[in-house]
C-alpha positions in Angstrom: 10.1 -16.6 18.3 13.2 -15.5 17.2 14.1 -12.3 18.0 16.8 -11.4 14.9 13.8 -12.8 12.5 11.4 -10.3 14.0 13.7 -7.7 13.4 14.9 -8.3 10.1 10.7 -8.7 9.3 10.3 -5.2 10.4 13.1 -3.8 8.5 12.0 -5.6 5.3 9.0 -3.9 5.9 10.3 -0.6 6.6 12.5 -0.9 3.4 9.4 -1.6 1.4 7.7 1.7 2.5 11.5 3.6 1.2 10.6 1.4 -2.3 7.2 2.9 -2.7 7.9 6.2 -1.5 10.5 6.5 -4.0 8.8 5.4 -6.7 6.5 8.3 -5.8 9.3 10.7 -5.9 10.9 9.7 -8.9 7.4 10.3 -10.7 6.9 13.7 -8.7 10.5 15.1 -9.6 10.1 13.5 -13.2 13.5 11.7 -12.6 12.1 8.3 -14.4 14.9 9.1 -17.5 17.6 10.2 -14.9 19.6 7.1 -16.1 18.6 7.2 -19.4 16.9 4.3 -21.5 19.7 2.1 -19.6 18.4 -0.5 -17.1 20.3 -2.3 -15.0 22.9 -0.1 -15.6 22.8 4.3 -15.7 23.4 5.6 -19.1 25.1 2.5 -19.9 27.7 2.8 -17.4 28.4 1.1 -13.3 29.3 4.7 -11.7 27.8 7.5 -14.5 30.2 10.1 -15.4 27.8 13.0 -15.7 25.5 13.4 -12.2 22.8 15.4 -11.9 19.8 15.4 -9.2 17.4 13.4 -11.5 20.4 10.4 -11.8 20.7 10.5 -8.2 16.7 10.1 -7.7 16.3 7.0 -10.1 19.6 5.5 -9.4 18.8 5.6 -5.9 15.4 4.3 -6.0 17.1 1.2 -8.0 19.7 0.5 -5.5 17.0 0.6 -2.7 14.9 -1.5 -4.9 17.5 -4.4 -5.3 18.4 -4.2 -1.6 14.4 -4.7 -1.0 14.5 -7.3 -3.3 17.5 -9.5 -1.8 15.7 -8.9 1.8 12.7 -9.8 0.7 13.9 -13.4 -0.5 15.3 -13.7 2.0 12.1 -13.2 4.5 10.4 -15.5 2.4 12.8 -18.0 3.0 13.1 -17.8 7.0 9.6 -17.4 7.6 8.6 -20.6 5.4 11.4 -22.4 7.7 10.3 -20.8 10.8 6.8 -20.1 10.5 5.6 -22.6 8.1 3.1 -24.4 9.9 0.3 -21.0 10.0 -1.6 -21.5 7.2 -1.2 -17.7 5.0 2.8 -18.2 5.5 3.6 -20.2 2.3 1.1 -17.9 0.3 2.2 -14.8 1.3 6.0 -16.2 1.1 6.0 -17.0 -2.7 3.4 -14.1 -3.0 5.7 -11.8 -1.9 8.5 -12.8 -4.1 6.5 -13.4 -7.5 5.0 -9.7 -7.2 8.2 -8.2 -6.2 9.7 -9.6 -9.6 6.8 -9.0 -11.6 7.4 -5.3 -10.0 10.9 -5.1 -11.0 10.6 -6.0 -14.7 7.6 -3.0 -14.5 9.9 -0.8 -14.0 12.7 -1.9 -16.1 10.2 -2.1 -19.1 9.1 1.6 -18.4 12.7 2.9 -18.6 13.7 0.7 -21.4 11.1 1.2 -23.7 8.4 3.6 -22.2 5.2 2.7 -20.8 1.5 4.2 -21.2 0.1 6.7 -18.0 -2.4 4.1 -17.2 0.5 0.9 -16.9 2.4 3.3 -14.9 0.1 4.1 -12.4 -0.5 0.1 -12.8 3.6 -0.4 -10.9 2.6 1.8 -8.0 -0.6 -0.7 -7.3 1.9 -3.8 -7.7 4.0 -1.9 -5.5 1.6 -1.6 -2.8 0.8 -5.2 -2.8 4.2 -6.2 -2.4 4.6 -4.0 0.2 0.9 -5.5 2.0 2.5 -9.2 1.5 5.6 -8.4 3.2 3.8 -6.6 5.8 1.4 -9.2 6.4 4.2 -11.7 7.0 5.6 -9.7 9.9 2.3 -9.4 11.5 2.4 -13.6 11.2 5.9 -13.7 12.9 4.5 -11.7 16.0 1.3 -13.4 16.0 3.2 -16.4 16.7 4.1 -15.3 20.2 0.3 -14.4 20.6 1.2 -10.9 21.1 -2.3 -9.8 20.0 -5.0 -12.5 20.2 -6.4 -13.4 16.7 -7.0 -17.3 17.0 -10.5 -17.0 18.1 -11.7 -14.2 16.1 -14.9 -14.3 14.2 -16.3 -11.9 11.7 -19.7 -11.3 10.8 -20.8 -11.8 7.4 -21.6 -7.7 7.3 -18.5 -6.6 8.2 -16.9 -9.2 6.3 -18.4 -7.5 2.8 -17.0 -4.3 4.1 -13.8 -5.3 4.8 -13.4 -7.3 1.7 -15.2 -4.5 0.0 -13.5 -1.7 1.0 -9.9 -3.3 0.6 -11.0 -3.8 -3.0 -12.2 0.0 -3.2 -9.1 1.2 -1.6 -7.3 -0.3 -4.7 -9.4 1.3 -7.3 -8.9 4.6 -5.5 -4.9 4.3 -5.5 -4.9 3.3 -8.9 -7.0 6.5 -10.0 -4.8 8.6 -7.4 -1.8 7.3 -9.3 -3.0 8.1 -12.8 -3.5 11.7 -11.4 0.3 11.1 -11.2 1.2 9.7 -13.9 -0.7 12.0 -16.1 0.2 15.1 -14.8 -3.3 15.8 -13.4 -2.0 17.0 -9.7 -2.5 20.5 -10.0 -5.4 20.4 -12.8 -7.4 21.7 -10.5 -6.3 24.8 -8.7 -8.7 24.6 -6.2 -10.4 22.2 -3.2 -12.4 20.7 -2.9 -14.1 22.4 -5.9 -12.2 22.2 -9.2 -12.6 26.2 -10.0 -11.9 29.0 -7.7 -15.1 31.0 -7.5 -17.9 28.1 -7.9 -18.4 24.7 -8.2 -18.2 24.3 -12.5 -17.8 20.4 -13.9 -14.2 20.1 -15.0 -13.4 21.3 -18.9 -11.3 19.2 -19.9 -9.6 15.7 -19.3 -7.2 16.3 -16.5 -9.4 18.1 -14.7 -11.8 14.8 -14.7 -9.2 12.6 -13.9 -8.8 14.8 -10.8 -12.2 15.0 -9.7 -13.2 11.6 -10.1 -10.0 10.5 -8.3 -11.2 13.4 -5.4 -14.7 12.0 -5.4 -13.7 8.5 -4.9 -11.3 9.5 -1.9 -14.1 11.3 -0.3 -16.5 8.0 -0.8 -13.7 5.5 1.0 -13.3 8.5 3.6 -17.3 8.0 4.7 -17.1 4.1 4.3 -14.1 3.0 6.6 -15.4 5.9 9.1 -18.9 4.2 9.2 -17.3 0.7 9.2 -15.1 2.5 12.5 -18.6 3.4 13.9 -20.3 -0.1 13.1 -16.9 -1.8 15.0 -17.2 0.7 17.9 -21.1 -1.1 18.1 -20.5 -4.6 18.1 -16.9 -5.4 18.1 -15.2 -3.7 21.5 -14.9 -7.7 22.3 -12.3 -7.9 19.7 -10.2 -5.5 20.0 -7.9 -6.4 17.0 -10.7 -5.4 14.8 -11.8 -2.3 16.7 -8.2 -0.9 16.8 -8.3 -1.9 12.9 -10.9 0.8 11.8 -9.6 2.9 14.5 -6.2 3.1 12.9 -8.0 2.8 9.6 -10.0 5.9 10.0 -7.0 7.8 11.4 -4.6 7.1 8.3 -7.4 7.9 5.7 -8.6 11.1 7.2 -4.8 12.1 7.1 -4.7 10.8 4.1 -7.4 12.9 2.2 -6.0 16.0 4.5 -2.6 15.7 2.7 -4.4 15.1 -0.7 -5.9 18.7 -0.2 -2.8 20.0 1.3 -0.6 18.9 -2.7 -3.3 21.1 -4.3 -3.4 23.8 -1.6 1.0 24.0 -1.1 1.2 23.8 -4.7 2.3 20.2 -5.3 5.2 20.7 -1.9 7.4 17.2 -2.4 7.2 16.6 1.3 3.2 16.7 1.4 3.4 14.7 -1.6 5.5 12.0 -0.2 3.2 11.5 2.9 0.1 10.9 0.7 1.8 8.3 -0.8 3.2 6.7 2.7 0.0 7.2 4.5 -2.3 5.0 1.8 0.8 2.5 1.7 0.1 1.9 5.9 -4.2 2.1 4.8 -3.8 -0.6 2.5 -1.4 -3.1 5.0 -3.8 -2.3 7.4 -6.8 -3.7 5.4 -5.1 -6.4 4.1 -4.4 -7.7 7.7 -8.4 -7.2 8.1 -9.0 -9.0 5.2 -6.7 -11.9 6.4 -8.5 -12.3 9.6 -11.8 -12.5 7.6 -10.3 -15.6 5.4 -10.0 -17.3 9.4 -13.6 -16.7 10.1 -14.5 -21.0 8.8 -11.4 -21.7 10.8 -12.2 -20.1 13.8 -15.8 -21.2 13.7 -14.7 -24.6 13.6 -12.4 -24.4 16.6 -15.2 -22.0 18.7 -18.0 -24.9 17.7 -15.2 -27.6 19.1 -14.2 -25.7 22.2 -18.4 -25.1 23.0 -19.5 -29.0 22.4 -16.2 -30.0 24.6 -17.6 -28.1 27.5 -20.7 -29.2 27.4 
């Protein structure tokens, strides 16, 4: 496989992450207005007169958004030429494209005429699927060169309804994490994991529900992927691909509901705040690859049930 097409993969994907994470920070440092109600342009201008720290934020998270966008097409275009023949290229291809725009206008409707909390929070979930569509098509442009064996692989139908399950959950709980954004609910709650500092009182008031319900649903995905980790450690060490999947799995989300308590506990620090977001970006590529090998499993059946009667 060529070489400059793997790399160019990876960078898309790396710029991808720089797109999400800067979404986050433009809704952490409340930079969202830096360029005004002005979209493409920044306060109606090509270089803005008047720069301030906010300008910077938003106009830089539009400039890296338009480069992502440009690389992005154009990864959609090499791999259908290069890699066309695997069967989730074409799909994730246009996929990739199609969500990116729909991403795009997102934003540019938020700046130009304001959007509700709960659409808001809707862009970083369109986000992340962008992101898990590009990401996907790397893994495709390595698995070409059978660098990790997946041709063969069959899934169970248990572990299928987790994986498919879980990936589904996972989405729920970044939507609800990025309401607690969008709404301002971050530090609601002064405390962890309790919601009060000297007992364990139901939340008063509506940010401090958003809060806990987005806390309680992290801690439920938390014990799910760790006993999906402990069910792959039983009966899939055969397959590694899928063991090393909930191992990584359970690795990002445990650091990822560490630095959720860490934003309450530093006080809302930008840099801890940045890593939650970048950690549940790589949890969610990581299932969507696990949920791409489970859309094999008829395929692989069929070439497993071939193989067996040809031996005989």
């Amino acid at each position: 496989m060529n070489k400059l097409l793997k790399w160019f993969a990876v960078c898309t994907s790396i710029i991808m992450l720089f797109v999400l994470i800067g979404g986050a920070l433009v809704t952490k440092t409340g930079s969202g207005m830096g360029c005004g109600r002005s979209w493409p342009l920044c306060h109606g201008q090509l270089i803005p007169s008047n720069i301030d720290l906010a300008l910077i934020i938003e106009l830089s998270h539009r400039i890296v958004s338009s480069l992502a966008g440009i690389m992005v097409l154009i990864l959609a275009i090499w791999a259908w030429k290069a890699i066309g023949h695997k069967r989730e290229t074409k799909f994730l291809a246009l996929v990739s494209i199609l969500v990116l725009i729909l991403q795009g206008l997102i934003g540019a409707a938020a700046v130009m005429w304001g959007q509700s909390s709960a659409v808001l929070a809707l862009h970083f979930g369109i986000s992340l699927v962008s992101f898990a569509s590009v990401f996907l098509l790397t893994l495709l442009i390595f698995e070409v060169d059978k660098k990790f064996e997946t041709e063969q692989l069959i899934v169970d139908r248990r572990m299928s309804f987790h994986i498919i399950g879980i990936i589904v959950y996972c989405y729920l709980v970044v939507y609800s994490g990025a309401l607690v954004r969008h709404v301002g609910a971050s530090l609601a709650c002064p405390s962890w994991p309790s919601c009060t500092r000297n007992g364990l009182g139901l939340p008063t008031q509506t940010h401090e529900w958003i809060q806990m319900g987005h806390r309680a649903a992290a801690g439920l995905i938390v014990i799910w992927i760790l006993y999906v980790t402990i069910l792959a450690f039983k009966k899939y060490k055969h397959q590694p691909v899928i063991l090393n999947g909930w191992i990584v799995s359970s690795i990002l989300v445990v650091s990822q509901a560490t630095t959720g308590a860490l934003i309450v506990v530093t006080n809302l620090n930008i840099f801890v705040a940045l890593l939650h977001a970048l950690i549940i970006s790589c949890l969610f590529g990581v299932l969507s690859y696990l949920l791409m090998l489970v859309s094999r499993n008829k395929t692989n059946r069929l070439k497993v049930d071939k193989q067996t009667s040809s031996s005989i």
